[in-house]
N, C-alpha and C positions, 0 to 999 in steps of 0.2 A: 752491204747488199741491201738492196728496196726492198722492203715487204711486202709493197703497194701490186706487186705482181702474183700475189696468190690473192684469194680470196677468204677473207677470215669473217667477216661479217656480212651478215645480210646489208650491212645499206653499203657495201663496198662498190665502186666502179666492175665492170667485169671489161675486160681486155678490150673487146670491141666499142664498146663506150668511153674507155680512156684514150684511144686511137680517135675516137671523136671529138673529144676536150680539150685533147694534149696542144693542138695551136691554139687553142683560144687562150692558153694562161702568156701570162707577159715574160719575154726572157728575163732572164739573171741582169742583176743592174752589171751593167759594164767598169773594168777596173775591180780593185779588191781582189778578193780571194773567191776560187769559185763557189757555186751554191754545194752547198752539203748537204742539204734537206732534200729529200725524192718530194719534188710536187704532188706525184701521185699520191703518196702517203699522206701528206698534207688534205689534199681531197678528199681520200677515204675517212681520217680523222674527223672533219667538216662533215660531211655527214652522216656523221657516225654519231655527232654530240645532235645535230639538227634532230635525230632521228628517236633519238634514246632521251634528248633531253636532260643530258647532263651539263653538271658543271665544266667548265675547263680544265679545272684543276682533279677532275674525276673521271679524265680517257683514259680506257686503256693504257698500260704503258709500252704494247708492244707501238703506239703509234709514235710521232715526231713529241717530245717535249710540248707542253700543254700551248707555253710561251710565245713558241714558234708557232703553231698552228693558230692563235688567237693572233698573231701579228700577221700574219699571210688572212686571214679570214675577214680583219678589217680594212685590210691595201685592198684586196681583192672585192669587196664591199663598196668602197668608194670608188674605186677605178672602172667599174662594171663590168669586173672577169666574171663573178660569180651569176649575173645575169644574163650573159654570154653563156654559159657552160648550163645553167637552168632552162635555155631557150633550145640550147642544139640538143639537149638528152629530152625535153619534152619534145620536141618535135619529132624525133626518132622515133619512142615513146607512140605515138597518133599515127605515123606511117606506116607503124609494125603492126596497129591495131586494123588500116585499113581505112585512117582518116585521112582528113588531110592535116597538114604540117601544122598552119596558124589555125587557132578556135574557128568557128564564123560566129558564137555567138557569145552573151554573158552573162550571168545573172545579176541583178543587182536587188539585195534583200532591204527594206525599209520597215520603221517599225509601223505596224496596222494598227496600232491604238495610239493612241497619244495619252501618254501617264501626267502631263502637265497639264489637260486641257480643263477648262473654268464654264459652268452652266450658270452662264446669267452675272451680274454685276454682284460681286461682293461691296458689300457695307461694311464699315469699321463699327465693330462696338455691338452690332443688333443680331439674335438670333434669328434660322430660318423658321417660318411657322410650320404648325404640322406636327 
């Protein structure tokens, strides 16, 4: 049985969200033996560790083996499911609030002082007067 269809954590999927997700992850490789792992569960796990900040080796254990979820979380990483599935629940996410889908805008922070910068030519060797 999935577990991924109840709710046990706050950063879990809730039903209408995973109905959102659920095309965006890639099928089962073709051949071999089918998937055993609930994706959802998988998901849930992923941001369960994103969320809380834990090790791998420190999920819950009601979720998929630590193994499997680190190996689904880096396929998923390279291949850009997981940017897929952060783009369709944020956008959801602004529509529910009453915005629109994509940002319009963005911030971008720089540092206002400059910690390296030099007042006047250094000399080797001679102290400043004063």
């Amino acid at each position: 049985m999935c577990l991924g269809l109840e709710k046990r954590y706050t950063s879990d999927l809730t039903l209408g969200q995973w109905a959102l997700v659920a095309p965006l992850l890639p099928a089962a490789k073709p051949g071999g033996c089918p998937r055993k792992t609930c994706p959802h569960c998988v998901l849930n796990a992923i941001f369960y560790r994103l969320k809380n900040g834990c090790g791998w080796r420190d999920l819950p254990k009601d979720f998929p083996p630590w193994e499997t979820v680190c190996d689904y979380y880096y396929a998923w990483s390279r291949d850009g499911t997981l940017r897929a599935v952060h783009d369709a629940l944020r956008a959801e996410v602004r529509k529910a609030e009453g915005r629109h889908a994509e940002p319009s805008a963005a911030v971008i922070d720089s540092q206002s002082v400059k910690t390296a910068e030099k007042r006047g030519a250094a000399t080797a060797g001679t102290r400043p007067s004063g």
